[in-house]
C-alpha positions, 0 to 999 in steps of 0.5 A: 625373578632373579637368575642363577648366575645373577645370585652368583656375581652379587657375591662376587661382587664383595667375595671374589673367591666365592663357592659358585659349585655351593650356591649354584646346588642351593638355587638348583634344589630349591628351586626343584623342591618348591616346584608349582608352589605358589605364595599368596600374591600369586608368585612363585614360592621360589621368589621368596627364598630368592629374595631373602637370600639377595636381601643377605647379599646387601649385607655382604654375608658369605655364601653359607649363609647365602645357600641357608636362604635359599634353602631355609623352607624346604623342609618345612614346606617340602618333602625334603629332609634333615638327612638328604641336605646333610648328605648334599649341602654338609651337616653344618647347613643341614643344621642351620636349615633344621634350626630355621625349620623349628623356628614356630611363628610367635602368634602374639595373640595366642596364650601367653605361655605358649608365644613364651615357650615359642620365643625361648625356642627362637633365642636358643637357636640364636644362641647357636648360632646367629646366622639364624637370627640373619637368615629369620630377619631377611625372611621377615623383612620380605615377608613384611614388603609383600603383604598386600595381598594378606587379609587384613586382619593377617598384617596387622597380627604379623606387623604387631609381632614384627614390631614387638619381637623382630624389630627389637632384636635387629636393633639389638644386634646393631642392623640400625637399616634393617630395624628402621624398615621393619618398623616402618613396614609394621607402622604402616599396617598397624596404624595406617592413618597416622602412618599417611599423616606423618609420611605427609608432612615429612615429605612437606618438611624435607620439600621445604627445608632442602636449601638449609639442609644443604647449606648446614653440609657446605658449613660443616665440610668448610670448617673441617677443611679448615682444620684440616680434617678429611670428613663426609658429612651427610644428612639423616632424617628421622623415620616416620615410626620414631618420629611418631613414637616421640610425638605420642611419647612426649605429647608433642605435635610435628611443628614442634619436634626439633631434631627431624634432621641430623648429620652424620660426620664420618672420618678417618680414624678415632683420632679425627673424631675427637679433633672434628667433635673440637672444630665443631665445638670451637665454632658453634655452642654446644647444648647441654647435656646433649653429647655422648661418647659411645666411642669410649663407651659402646652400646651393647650392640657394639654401636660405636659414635660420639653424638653432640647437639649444637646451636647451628649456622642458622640459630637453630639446633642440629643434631651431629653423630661422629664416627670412623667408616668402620663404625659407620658400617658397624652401625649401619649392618651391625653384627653382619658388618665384622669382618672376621664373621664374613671371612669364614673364621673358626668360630662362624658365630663371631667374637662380636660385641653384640652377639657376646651380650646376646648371648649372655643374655640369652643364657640367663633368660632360658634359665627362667622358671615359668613361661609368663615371667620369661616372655616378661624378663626377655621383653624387659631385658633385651628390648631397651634402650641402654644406659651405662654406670659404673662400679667404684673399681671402673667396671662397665655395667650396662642397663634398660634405660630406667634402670634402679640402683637394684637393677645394679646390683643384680647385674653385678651378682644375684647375692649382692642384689639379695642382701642390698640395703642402700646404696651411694651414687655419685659418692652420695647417698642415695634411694634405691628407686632413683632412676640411674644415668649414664655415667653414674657411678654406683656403690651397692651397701649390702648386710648379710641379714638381708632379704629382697622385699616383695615390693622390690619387683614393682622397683625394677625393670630387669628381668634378672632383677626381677626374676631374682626378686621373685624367686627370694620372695618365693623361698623366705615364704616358703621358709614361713609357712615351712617354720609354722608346719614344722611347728604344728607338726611337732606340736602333733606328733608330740601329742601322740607320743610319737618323735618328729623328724623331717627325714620321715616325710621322704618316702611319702613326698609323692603322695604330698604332691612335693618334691622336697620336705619343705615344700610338704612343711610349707603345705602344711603351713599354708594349710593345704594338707592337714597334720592328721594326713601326715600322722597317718601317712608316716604311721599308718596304724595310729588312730588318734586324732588330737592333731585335728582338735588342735587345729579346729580349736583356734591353738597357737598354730592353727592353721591359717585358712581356719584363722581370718588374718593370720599372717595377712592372708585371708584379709578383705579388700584394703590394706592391713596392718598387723599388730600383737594382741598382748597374748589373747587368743581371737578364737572362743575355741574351748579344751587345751587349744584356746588359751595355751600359755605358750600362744601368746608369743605368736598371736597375730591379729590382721585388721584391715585399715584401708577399705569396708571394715575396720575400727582404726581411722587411717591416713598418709603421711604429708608425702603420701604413699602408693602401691609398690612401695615398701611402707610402715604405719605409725600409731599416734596417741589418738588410735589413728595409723599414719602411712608412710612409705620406708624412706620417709624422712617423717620417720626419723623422728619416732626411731626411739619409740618402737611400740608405735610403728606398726607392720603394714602391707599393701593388700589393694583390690584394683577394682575398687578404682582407687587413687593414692597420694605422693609428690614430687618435683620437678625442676624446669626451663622458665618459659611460657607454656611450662606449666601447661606442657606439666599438666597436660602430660600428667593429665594424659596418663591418668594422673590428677594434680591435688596440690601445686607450688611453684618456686624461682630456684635461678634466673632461668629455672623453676621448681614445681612441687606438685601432689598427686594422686597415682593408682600404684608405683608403676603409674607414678614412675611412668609418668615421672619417666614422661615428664623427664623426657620432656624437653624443658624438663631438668630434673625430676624427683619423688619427695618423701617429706 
């Protein structure tokens, strides 16, 4: 275990000035109030917060934080307090201890709302201040090295957690090292046996290949010293953890990964990253599509470094990463590495790149409504990979990987998503589901008569979007069945003689159960509460009841649990349509309610056109259609509706005949195990093996290949038409994402003709 005065020279060592007096109290009264304590290996519990505080030592932090550590359980797992630590060590890390101790353990197989609301209490308290998230991350990269004496069940909960929730933040704060070990750390537990196999073979790999590694370094430092460029070129290897991932990812065995090696090229200055980018690039071929300027353009975390893939010495590619010592700190130790956080600035939290998005972030997620949608939103929205377009003015908008032009316009401005109807990409038109790429240029079309649709959610992929998306979704039905309440309650109170006005529901908003007297509006739209329950509430004194023989007679705003189909409500499995019925009431009901003239202009029949009833035969346009998508039907002359999806080029052709399009919505029972159709293409390197290496990816997530056509587009590509059958849109762009990381992949589309 390591002693006092050893903690005390490895800060020296990088903070020469350093407050012994601070970290010698933090070792002393640690060490007091953990006593006899003992961990579950058997060592003694001071071990622990020893060696958290000396993995916060590898990241040259200062001694604040260094005194954090070693106090960070005692209060509680000791009889310490908040007050006695404020007293002793000052308020500040009293108040970070504190922040540390109600920190709850994420359980990831407890209840969804529960690991939520414990997740949003670990963010906030980042959002203070990060030294928490650098103090929670040593802690569990210690805990995560000695868990062999856990039960087993134990490390793998921990480890799914640690991959899930603390691996992605340490990569989003830009600690690189830190991330790479907690997941080979999680990757061990959670998967043993492919953790062994791919160790394995990476230890024959690196055994055979040391004299080519060695010979492409002694190639790269001869070029640069011929152009006169003062560079370290070292070498990298994948982890086990992400060569795995990419393996299960892009269904490829270990012999034919081909970027297992890289080198890192580090430089002076900025400068010299470009010239040494040029020496490479006259010397060796570049592959295309294969370079990226994050020098230019950072990462949210504040990564920094050009990458390029060459054709190197030995024909084979080589993966090159350039970059100053500065960046190559940043990118190693991220947020830890900032001088002005280490220094003992003003604001201790660092005006970094990183944490500046963390917290922004941050802010927007705890905003979040229910417990289920924020745990979603935040996995969405801080643990992706990123991608970054531009709006037409050069503003930087950054993105999950797969993001949509939608995703766009809700980062841009909440308003804006709301009223998107198209957009352009590149300056050309484009749909709104196409999947974006860095440096694209995005220009939102917005009309201020537009609202999200509901299908947009399935569209997206960050929880801004999403959230935003939801909530829409939220208020236009609940103006719906606001707007048919209010009708029904007129309708009521004019029958009794009586004036409505909305202002009479006020004082009796806590015996709806509501909050606002739309919401009692909405209730009485959805049918929750009945018009006679509101009469008697604002008049206790009226007897009368023709309200209730309104709505039990089928009148033109009966209520829609007492109406099979109104709105689509109460449909059976399958998917709806919905068309007037020229007036006709559907219910026999006798008196004044059946047959009102006024009836007519609201009637709405629900048939179900996908399923066990229906009188109406149905199919898919040529394109197909799926789950998730935005969809219209056509009638032809022979009573057979045709699916579309919106963005159907088929469409244009019935725009002057309105009579036949037909409102349709998707109202799927997932038991029924249905696939539906759609088509795309895809466009490929010519090369044995390609049409294999498509099939067995769509075979492998579940998919199935009705029909396929293969065109020779150039010399060396070819496109594939293929038709499918999906169970929804989130399956289909699942495996559109699959197949475009596919290596000999070059372009993937949906086709909607």
């Amino acid at each position: 275990m390591m002693r006092q005065y050893e903690l005390v020279e490895r800060v020296q060592h990088y903070k020469p000035d350093v407050n012994e007096a601070l970290l010698n109290k933090a070792y002393v009264y640690a060490m007091q109030k953990h006593g006899h304590q003992k961990r579950a290996s058997g060592d003694p519990y001071f071990s622990h917060p020893l060696e958290v505080a000396a993995i916060l030592t590898d990241l040259h932090l200062d001694e604040a934080t260094i005194a954090v550590a070693l106090l960070h359980d005692t209060i509680e797992d000791t009889d310490a307090t908040r007050q006695e630590i404020d007293q002793i060590f000052g308020p500040d890390i009293g108040k970070l201890v504190e922040g540390l101790t109600k920190l709850k353990k994420l359980e990831l197989y407890s209840k969804k709302a529960e690991q939520a609301e414990n997740l949003r209490k670990l963010l906030l308290a980042i959002s203070d201040d990060v030294r928490v998230l650098l103090v929670k991350l040593a802690d569990r990269l210690h805990n995560m090295r000695t868990m062999e004496a856990m039960r087993p069940d134990k490390q793998v909960r921990i480890s799914e957690e640690t991959m899930e929730i603390y691996a992605p933040l340490a990569g989003r704060m830009g600690m690189q090292d830190l991330r790479d070990e907690l997941e080979a750390l999680s990757f061990r537990y959670i998967n043993p046996e492919a953790y062994r196999m791919v160790t394995e073979r990476l230890g024959d790999y690196v055994a055979r290949n040391a004299d080519l590694i060695e010979t492409i370094e002694s190639q790269l430092g001869e070029r640069f010293e011929a152009a006169h460029i003062g560079a370290r070129v070292k070498s990298r290897q994948k982890t086990a953890w992400s060569i795995f991932r990419k393996m299960e990812r892009k269904t490829l065995s270990f012999e034919q990964l081909s970027d297992i090696f890289g080198f890192r090229v580090v430089v002076y200055d900025e400068n010299d990253c470009y010239r040494a980018l040029g020496a490479i690039h006259r010397e060796w071929s570049m592959v295309p599509g294969r370079f990226k300027d994050y020098i230019s353009t950072p990462k949210q975390n504040g990564y920094q470094s050009i990458h390029t893939t060459i054709v190197g010495p030995s024909r084979q590619r080589i993966e090159l990463q350039i970059r100053t010592e500065e960046m190559d700190q940043v990118a190693e130790y991220g947020v830890a590495a900032h001088a002005a956080y280490k220094e003992g600035s003003d604001d201790p939290l660092g005006q970094t790149f990183a944490f500046a998005n963390l917290r922004r972030t941050i802010e927007t997620l705890v905003q979040g409504e229910a417990p289920e949608e924020f745990l979603d939103n935040t996995k969405l929205e801080l643990f992706h990979d990123q991608v970054f377009c531009f709006t037409p003015k050069g503003r930087v908008i950054a993105l999950p990987r797969g993001a949509t032009p939608i995703d766009f316009a809700y980062a841009v401005h909440t308003q804006i998503g709301d009223t998107t109807v198209s957009c352009k990409i590149n300056g050309a038109i484009s749909p709104l589901m196409t999947e974006l790429v860095n440096g694209d240029e995005v220009e939102i079309i917005t009309s201020d008569t537009q609202t999200p649709p509901a299908a947009w959610e399935n569209m997206v992929v960050t929880g801004k979007a999403r959230a935003a998306i939801r909530r829409a979704t939220r208020l236009a039905i609940r103006k719906q069945y606001s707007g048919l309440g209010r009708r029904i309650i007129e309708r009521a109170f004019g029958y009794a003689g009586k004036d409505f006005s909305i202002e009479l529901l006020t004082p009796h908003l806590h015996r709806f159960g509501q909050r606002d007297p739309l919401d009692v509006l909405a209730a009485l739209g959805r049918g929750e509460i009945s018009s006679n329950d509101v009469m008697k509430l604002v008049y206790p004194d009226w007897q009368g009841d023709r309200a209730a023989h309104l709505e039990s007679n089928g009148g033109d705003h009966a209520r829609p649990r007492d109406r099979q189909g109104w709105f689509g409500l109460s449909a059976g499995p399958g998917m709806l349509f919905h068309m007037p019925q020229n007036g006709q009431n559907d219910d026999p009901g006798d008196g004044e309610g059946a047959g009102h003239p006024d009836s007519s202009d609201d009637q709405i029949n629900a048939l179900p056109i996908r399923g066990v009833t229906g009188d109406l035969p149905v199919n898919f346009g040529a394109a197909g259609a799926v789950p998730g998508d935005r969809i219209v039907g056509i009638l032809t002359p022979g009573r057979v509706i045709t699916i579309y999806p919106i963005q159907a080029d088929a469409l244009i052709a019935f725009e002057d005949q309105p009579e036949r399009w037909v409102d349709v919505r998707w109202d799927i029972d997932s038991a029924l195990g249905e696939r539906f159709p759609a088509r795309i293409a895809v466009t490929l390197i010519n090369q044995p093996g390609s049409l294999a290496t498509v099939a067995n990816i769509i075979a492998s997530l579940d998919a199935n290949i009705h029909e396929l056509s293969m065109t020779r587009t150039a010399t060396d590509f070819t496109e594939m038409r293929i038709d499918l059958e999906v169970w929804d849109l989130k399956h289909l762009t699942r495996l559109q994402q699959s197949l475009r990381e596919c290596d000999m992949v070059s372009d993937i589309r949906r086709l909607f003709s």
